[in-house]
FISEDO-680747 format. One record per atom (N, C-alpha, C): residue in three letters; x negated, y, z. Coordinates in pm, whole numbers, padded with zeros to 5 digits, always signed. Atoms other than C-alpha are relative to their C-alpha. Layout:
N
alaXYZ;...
# end
This chain:
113
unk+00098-00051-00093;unk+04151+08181-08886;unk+00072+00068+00115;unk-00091-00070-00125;unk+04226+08300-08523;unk-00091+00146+00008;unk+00063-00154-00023;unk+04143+08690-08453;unk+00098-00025+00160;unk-00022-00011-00151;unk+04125+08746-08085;unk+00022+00149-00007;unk+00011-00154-00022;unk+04289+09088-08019;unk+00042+00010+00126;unk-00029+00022-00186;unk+04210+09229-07671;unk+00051+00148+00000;unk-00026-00105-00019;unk+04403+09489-07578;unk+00019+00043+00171;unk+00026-00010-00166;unk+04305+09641-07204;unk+00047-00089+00073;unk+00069+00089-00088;unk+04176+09332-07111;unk+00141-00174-00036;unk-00041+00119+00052;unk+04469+09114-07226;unk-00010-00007-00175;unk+00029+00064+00105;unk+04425+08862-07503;unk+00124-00021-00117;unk-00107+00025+00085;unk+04703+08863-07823;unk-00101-00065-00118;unk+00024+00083+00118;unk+04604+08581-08057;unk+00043+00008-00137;unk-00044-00034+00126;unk+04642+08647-08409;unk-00037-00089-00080;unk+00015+00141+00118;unk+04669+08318-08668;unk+00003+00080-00164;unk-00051-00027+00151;unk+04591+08472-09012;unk-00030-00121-00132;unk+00033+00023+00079;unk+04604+08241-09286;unk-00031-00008-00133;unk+00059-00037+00115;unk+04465+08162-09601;unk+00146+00055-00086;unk-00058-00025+00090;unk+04787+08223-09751;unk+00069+00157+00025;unk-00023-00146-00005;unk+04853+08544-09591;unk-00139+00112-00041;unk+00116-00123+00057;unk+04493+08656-09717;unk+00009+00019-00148;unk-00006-00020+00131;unk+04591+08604-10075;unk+00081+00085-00004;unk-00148-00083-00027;unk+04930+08742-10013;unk-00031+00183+00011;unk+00027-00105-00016;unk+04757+09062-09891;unk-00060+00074-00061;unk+00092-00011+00090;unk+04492+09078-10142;unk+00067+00154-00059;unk+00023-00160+00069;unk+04651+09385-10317;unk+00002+00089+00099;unk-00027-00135-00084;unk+04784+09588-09997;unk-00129-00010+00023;unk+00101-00096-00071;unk+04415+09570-09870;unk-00109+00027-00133;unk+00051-00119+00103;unk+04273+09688-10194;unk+00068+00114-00013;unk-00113-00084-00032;unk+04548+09950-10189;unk-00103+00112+00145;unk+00044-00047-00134;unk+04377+10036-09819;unk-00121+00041-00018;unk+00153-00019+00059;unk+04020+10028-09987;unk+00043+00122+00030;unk+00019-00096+00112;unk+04127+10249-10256;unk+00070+00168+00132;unk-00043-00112-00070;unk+04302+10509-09966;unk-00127+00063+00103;unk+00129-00046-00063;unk+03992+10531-09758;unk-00147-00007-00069;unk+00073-00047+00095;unk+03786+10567-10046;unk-00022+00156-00042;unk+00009-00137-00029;unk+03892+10939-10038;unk-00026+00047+00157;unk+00050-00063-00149;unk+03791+10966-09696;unk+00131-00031+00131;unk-00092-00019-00090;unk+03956+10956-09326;unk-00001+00075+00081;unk-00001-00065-00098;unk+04020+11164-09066;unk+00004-00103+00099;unk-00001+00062-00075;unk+03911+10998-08770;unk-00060+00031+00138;unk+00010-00117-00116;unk+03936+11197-08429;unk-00003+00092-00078;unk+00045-00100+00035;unk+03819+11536-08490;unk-00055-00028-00099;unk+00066+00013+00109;unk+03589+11435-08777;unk+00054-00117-00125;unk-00076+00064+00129;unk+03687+11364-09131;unk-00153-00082-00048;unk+00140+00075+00026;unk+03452+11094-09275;unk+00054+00015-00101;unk-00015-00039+00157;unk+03424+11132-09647;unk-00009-00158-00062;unk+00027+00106+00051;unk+03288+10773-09678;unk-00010-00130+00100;unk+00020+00046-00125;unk+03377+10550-09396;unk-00062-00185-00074;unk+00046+00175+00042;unk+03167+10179-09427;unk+00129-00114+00035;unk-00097+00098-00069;unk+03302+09869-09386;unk+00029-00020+00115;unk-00031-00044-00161;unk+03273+09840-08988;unk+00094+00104+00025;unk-00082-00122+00042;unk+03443+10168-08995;unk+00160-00023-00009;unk-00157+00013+00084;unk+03736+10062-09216;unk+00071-00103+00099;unk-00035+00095-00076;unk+03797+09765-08983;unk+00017+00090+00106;unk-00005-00111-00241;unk+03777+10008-08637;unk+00197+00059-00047;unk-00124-00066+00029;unk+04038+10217-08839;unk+00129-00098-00039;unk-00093+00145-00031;unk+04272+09864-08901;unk+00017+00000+00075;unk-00045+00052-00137;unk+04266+09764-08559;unk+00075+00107+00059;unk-00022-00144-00063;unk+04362+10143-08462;unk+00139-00031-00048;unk-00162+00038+00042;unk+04738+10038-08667;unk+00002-00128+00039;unk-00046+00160-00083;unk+04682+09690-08546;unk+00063+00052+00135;unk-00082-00055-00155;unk+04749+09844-08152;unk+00117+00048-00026;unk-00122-00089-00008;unk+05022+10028-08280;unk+00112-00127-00071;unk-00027+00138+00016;unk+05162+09712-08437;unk+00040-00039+00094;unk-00011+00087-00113;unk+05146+09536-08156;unk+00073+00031+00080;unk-00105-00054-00103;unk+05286+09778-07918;unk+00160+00010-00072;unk-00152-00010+00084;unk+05612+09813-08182;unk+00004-00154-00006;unk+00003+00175+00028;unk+05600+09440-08199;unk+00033-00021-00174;unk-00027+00003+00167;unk+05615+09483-08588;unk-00124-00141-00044;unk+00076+00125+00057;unk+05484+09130-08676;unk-00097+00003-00167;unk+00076-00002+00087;unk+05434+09194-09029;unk-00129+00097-00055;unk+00129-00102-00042;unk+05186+09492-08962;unk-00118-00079+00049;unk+00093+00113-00089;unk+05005+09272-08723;unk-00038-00075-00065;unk+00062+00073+00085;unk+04970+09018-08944;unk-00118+00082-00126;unk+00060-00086+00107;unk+04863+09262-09252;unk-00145+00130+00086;unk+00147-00067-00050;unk+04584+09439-09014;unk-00045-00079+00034;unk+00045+00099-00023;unk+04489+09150-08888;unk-00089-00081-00102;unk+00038+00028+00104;unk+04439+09026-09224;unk-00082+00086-00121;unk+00113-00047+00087;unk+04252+09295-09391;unk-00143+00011+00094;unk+00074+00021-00066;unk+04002+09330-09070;unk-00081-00143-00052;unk+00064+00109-00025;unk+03921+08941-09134;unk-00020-00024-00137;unk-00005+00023+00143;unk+03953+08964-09531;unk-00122+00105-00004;unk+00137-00131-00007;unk+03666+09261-09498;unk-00116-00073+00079;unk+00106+00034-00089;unk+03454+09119-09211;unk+00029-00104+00047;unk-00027+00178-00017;unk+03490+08741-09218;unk-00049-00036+00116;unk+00138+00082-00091;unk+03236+08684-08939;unk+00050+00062+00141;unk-00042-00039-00115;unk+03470+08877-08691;unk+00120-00097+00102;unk-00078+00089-00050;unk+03638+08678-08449;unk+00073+00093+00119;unk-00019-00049-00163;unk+03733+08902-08097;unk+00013+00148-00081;unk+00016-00160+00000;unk+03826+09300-08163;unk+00071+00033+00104;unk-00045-00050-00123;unk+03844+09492-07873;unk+00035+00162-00044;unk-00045-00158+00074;unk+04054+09808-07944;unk+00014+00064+00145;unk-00011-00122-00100;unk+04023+10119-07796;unk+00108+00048+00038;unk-00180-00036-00004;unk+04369+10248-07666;unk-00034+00149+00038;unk+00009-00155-00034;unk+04243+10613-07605;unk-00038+00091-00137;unk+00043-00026+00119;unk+04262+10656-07993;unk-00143+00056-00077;unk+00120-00021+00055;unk+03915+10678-08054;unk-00084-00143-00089;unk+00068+00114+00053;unk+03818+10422-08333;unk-00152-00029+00016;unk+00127+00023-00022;unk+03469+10443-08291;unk-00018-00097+00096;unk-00001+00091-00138;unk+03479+10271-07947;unk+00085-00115-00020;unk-00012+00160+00025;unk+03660+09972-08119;unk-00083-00111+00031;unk+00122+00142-00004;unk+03425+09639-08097;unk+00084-00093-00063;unk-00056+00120+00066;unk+03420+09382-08308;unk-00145-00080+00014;unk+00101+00094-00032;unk+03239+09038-08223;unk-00024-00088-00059;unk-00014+00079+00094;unk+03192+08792-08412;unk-00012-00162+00103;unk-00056+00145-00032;unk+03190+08384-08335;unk-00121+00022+00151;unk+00055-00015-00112;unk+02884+08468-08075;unk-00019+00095+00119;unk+00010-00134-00040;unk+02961+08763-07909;unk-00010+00165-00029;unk+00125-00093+00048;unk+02759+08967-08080;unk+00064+00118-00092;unk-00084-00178+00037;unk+02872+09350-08159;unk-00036-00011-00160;unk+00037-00010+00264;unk+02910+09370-08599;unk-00008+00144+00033;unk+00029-00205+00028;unk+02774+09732-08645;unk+00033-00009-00186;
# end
């Protein structure tokens, strides 16, 4: 699957496949099970962040990824974002560290809340 990651306004293509979603299968249970006790995210600690959520907070180490050019990060956020929320195709990350203001679109545009 391709994940479109836009980062202020340019496009970095991300190829995850099926064999890097098995591959990942424990680190992003691992990632569950860590934001299962909650995150700090900005100023406010969420106790129980949803799925949408957990994906905003991915893409938030995906940018940082990206900017370190650490491939196998990139790949592994890449791959729990799309192993969580299959139906996302486009995430537009926030670069003023505010996950909330992430977006994620799916195959029609259309904002995943």
């Amino acid at each position: 699957m391709m994940l479109d990651v836009v980062i202020e306004q340019q496009h970095h293509p991300v190829e995850v496949s099926a064999e890097t979603l098995a591959a990942g299968s424990e680190f992003f249970d691992k990632m569950d099970r860590d934001m299962d006790a909650g995150w700090q995210v900005g100023p406010e600690f969420l106790e129980k962040p949803g799925r949408v959520m957990r994906a905003r907070i991915a893409a938030e180490r995906l940018l940082l990824a990206v900017e370190a050019g650490n491939e196998a990060m990139v790949q592994g956020m890449a791959g729990y974002i799309v192993s969580r929320l299959p139906e996302v195709q486009t995430v537009r990350i926030d670069t003023d560290g505010e996950p909330r203001n992430t977006v994620l679109l799916d195959e029609q545009g259309r904002e995943i809340d």
